[in-house]
C-alpha positions as CSV (number, residue, x, y, z in Angstrom):
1,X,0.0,0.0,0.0
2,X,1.1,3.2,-0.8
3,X,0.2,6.6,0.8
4,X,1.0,10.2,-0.7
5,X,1.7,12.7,1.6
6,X,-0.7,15.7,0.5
7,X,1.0,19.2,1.9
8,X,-1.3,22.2,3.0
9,X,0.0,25.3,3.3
10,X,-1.8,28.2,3.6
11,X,-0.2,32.2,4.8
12,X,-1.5,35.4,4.5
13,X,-0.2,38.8,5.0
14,X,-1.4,42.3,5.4
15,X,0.5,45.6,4.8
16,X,-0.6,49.5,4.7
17,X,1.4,51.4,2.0
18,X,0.8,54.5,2.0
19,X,-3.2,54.4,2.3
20,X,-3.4,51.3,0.7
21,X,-3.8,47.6,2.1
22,X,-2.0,45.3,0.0
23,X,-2.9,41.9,0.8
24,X,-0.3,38.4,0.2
25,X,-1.8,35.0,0.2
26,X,0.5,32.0,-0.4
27,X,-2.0,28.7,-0.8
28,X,-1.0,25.3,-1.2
29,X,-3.3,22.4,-1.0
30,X,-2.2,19.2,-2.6
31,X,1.0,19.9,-3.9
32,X,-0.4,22.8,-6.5
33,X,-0.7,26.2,-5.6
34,X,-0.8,29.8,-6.2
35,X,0.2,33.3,-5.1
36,X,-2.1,36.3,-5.0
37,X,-1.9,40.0,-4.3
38,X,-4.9,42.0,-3.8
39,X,-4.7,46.1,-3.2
40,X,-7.5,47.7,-1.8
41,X,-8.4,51.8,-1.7
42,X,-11.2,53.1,0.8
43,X,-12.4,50.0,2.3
44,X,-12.9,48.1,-1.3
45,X,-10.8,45.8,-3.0
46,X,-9.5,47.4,-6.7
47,X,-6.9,45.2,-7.7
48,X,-6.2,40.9,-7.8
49,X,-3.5,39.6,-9.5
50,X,-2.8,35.8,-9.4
51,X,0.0,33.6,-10.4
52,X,0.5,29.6,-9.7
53,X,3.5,28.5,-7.9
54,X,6.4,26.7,-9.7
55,X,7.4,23.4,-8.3
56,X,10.4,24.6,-6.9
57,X,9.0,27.6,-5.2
58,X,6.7,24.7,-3.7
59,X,9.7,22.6,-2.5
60,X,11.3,25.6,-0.5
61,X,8.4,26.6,1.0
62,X,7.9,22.8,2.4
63,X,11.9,23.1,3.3
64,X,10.8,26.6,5.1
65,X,13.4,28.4,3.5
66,X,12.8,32.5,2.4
67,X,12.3,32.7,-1.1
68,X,13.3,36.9,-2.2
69,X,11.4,38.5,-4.2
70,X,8.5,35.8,-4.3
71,X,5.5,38.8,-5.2
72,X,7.7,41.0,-6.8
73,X,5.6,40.0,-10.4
74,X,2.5,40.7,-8.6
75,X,3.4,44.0,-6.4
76,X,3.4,46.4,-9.6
């Protein structure tokens, strides 16, 4: 019998830039995932931009290591 080991990952930040909230979600739910950033002005959301995650980007996150410049596509 064999088992697969399914990974869930799921983190999501907030951050005030000058007025704005800019949200990061990293989620991962059976090995595929993606990347989001969503912007928001006044109270409403204005902006979502959305990416899948590369293998590799997946295998560091499981290893817990920092991966620079992860949203910098997204952040424009």
């Amino acid at each position: 019998m064999y088992y697969i080991m399914t990974f869930n990952y799921s983190n999501i930040e907030h951050v005030m830039m000058g007025g704005k909230k800019q949200t990061r979600k990293v989620m991962i739910s059976k090995n595929k995932g993606y990347k989001s950033v969503c912007t928001y002005k006044n109270g409403r959301k204005c902006h979502t931009r959305k990416k899948t995650l590369k293998k590799g980007e997946i295998a560091m996150i499981k290893k817990g290591k920092f991966i620079p410049g992860l949203f910098s596509k997204l952040s424009k």
